[in-house]
GUTORDREN-404493 format. One record per residue (C-alpha): residue in one letter; x, y, z. Coordinates in steps of 0.1 Angstrom, whole numbers, plus 5000, padded with zeros to 4 digits. Layout:
BEGIN
aXYZ...
This chain:
BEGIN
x489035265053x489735055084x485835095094x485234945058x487334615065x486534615100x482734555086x483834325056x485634155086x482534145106x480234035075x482633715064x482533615101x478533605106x478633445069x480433115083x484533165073x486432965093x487433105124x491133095118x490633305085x488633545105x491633585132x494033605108x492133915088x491434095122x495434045131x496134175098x493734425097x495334545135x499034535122x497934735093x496235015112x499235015137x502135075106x503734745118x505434485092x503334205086x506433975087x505534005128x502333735115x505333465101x507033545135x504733425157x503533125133x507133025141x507133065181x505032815183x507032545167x509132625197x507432545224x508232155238x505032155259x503032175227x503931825220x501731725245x498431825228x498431595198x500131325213x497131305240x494531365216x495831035192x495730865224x492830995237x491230865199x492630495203x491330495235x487430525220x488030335191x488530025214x486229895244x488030075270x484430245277x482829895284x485429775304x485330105325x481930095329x482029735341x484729835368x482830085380x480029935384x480829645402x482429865425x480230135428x476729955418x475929845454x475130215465x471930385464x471930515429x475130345425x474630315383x474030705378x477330755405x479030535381x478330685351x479631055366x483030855376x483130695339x482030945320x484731145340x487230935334x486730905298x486431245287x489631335307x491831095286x489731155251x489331555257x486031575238x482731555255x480631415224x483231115220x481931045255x478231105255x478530875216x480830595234x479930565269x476630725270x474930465244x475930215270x475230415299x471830525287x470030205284x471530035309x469830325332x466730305322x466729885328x467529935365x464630185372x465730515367x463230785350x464130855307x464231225320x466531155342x469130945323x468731135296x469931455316x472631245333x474331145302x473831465280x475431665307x477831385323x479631405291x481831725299x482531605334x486631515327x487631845315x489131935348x490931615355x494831565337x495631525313x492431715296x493431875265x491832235276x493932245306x497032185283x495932425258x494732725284x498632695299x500232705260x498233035255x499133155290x502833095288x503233255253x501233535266x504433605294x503033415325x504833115321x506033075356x502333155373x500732905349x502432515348x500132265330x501732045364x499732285388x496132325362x496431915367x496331945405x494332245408x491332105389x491031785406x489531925440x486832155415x486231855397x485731595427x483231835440x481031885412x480731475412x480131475448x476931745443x476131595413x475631245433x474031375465x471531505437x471131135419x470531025456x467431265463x465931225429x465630855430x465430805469x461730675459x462530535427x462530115427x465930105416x467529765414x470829745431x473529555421x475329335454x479029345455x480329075447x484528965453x484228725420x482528965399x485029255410x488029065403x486528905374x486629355361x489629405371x491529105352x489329255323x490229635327x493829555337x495629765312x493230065317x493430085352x497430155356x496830425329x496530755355x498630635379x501430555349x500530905336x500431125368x502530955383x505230975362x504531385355x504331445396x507131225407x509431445380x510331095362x508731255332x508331615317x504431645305x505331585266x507531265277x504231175296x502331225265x504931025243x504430775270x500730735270x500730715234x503130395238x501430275262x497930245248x499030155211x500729885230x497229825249x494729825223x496929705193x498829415209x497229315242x493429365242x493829315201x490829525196x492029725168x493329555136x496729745127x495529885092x493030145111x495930255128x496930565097x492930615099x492930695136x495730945134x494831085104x491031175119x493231265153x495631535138x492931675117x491431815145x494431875159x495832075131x493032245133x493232395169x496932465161x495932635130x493532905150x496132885179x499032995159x497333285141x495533405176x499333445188x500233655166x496233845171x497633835212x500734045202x498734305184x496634335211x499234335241x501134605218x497934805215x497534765251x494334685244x493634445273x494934715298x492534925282x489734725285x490834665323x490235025328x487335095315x485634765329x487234915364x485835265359x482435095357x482634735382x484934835411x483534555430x485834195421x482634005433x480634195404x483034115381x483333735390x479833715382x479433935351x482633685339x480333365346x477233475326x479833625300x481733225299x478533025299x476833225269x480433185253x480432825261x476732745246x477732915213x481632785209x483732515211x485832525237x488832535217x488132855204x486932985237x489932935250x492033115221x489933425212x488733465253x492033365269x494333695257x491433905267x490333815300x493533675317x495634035319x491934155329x491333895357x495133965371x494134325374x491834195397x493833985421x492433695403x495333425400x495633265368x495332905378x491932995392x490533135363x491932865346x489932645364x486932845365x486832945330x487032535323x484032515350x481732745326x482932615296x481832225308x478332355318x478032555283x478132235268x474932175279x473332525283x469932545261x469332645235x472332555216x474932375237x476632115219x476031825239x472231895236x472331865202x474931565200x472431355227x469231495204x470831275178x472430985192x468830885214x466431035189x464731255210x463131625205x465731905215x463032045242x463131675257x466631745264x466532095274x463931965305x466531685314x469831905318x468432185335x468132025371x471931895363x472732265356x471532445386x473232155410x476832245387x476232605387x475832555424x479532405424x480832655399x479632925423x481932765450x485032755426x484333115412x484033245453x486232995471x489632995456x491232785482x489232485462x491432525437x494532665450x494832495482x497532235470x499732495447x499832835465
């Protein structure tokens, strides 16, 4: 019988169900086989209205929407730019920092590569660089904030951590510091390789210019105390991270509605309606995964599968890497929402086993996620950029791969060199 509904199960997956129905079967399914009363399921729905921190996950996110519903990505790109746009390849440098920037405070990478990319994309191409190239640089740039606070996976990967018992090895304050060193460096490769590309290319350069600079910063005035407001308030212990998220939320409604006056008031219920839908609908797969997580932890099944992975791959190297090709398949076929639920309870006991500490896989797991975005042939961002710039999927699978390699090259240094992330918290 349970091999019957374990196929059933297995069937109304590969048919399309929603993945929260799917969970929810297999933790039923689980309790079931294991004589336990199902009443455990309503138990854990409920633990997770009591956790404070989880506060902080839609009340970034309806930030993080108001944030691309106004012109924040033009005035960002502006700054940067007349900052930045003096340097050889200054533009595609710019666009890494923005797009950065952007995707950090709106956690999703297609916002980015819809907002900032349709201004980035042209405005490439005018100064000289190659389609291929700013194709690649946009399509790929667009996952490039999910390491830098406060990114809505580095929230989420420390809710699932803490409610899986390793609350005091896993603070959302030290995932925001740990990830900034990872994600500083992958910008650093990624712009020594814009400078090799184009070091023949005729690309125009923009002069710095004092006027100009300060005529950006009177424009992007409200933006530009945003991270230091936010981070600074979390690290100087002025604020607890969900205050900091109440605060944001204050602070940009007070930005876009009342001093920019971008946004006309009545698309304010619109915003957070489309905001908490997809909210709801990472707490909805979160909250049955918990209760998934305790049948497995009471199965032991993760200690299990520690073993028998150990029997076979004594070597943590091995492991390390058969964990990366493992993360970036996952990353190319899911979002990385539920990546982060179904993988998370799996891997994390796993990875301890190892030695591994759990900030550092955090980081690294984020790392392979960000370049499955754009890992052929279905990343989402591939398909996302096919359709904003109307070009053939193969068109975009040559422009990311060079942009791959140079990140896989970083994400080798954060799988191998832990002291890149941990340098600052251990």
């Amino acid at each position: 019988m349970f091999v019957i509904c374990a196929g059933l199960l297995v069937i109304i997956a590969l048919l399309g169900a929603p993945l929260f129905v799917v969970i929810l079967a297999a933790s039923i399914l689980g309790f079931i086989s294991a004589d336990v009363d199902l009443s455990v399921i309503a138990i854990e729905l409920y633990r997770i209205t009591d956790t404070p921190i989880l506060l902080a996950l839609p009340l970034f996110t309806f930030a993080g929407y108001l944030l691309a519903e106004g012109k924040t990505s033009d005035r960002l790109v502006s700054l940067s730019q007349a900052f930045l746009g003096w340097m050889p390849s200054g533009l595609a440098i710019v666009s890494f920092f923005t797009c950065a920037f952007f995707t950090a405070f709106t956690g999703a990478s297609g916002v980015t590569i819809v907002a900032v990319g349709a201004l980035l994309y042209p405005a490439l191409k005018q100064e000289g660089y190659s389609d291929k190239f700013s194709l690649g640089l946009v399509t790929t740039s667009g996952s490039l904030g999910l390491l830098i606070p406060p990114s809505l996976p580095l929230i989420l990967f420390a809710i699932i951590a803490q409610q899986m018992g390793y609350g005091e090895q896993v603070s959302i304050k030290d995932l925001f510091v740990a990830g900034l060193i990872p994600a500083a460096l992958m910008i650093l490769l990624l712009s020594f390789y814009s400078l090799w590309e184009n070091r023949s290319a005729p690309i125009a350069k923009q002069p710095f210019s004092w006027p100009v600079a300060l005529s950006t910063i009177k424009k992007a005035r409200w933006e530009i105390p945003l991270p230091f407001f936010v981070l600074g308030g979390i690290y100087s212990g002025f604020f607890a991270i969900s205050d900091a998220a109440a605060a944001t939320v204050i602070y940009v409604i007070i930005m876009e509605f009342f001093l920019y006056k971008e946004i006309p008031l009545r698309r304010l219920p619109d915003i957070m309606r489309d905001s908490m839908m997809m909210v709801g609908g990472i707490l909805l797969i979160l909250a049955v995964s918990l209760a998934f997580t305790n049948f497995l932890v009471d199965a032991e099944i993760p200690m299990q599968l520690f073993h028998v992975i150990q029997s076979n791959i004594e070597s943590k190297i091995v492991f390390l890497l058969l964990l990366n090709i493992i993360l970036l398949a996952l990353g190319a076929i899911l979002d990385i929402f539920s990546s982060l639920i179904i993988m998370i309870p799996l891997i994390l006991p796993v990875a301890i086993g190892y030695g591994i500490d759990p900030i550092h896989l955090g980081i690294m797991f984020l790392a392979n996620m960000q370049i499955g975005y754009f890992t052929p042939p279905v990343g989402m961002n591939l398909f996302i950029a096919s359709y904003r710039f109307n070009k053939p999927i193969l068109e975009l699978y040559r422009a990311t791969i060079p942009f791959m390699l140079v990140l896989m090259v970083a994400l080798l240094l954060i799988t191998f060199i832990p002291s890149l992330t941990l340098m600052f918290i251990r």
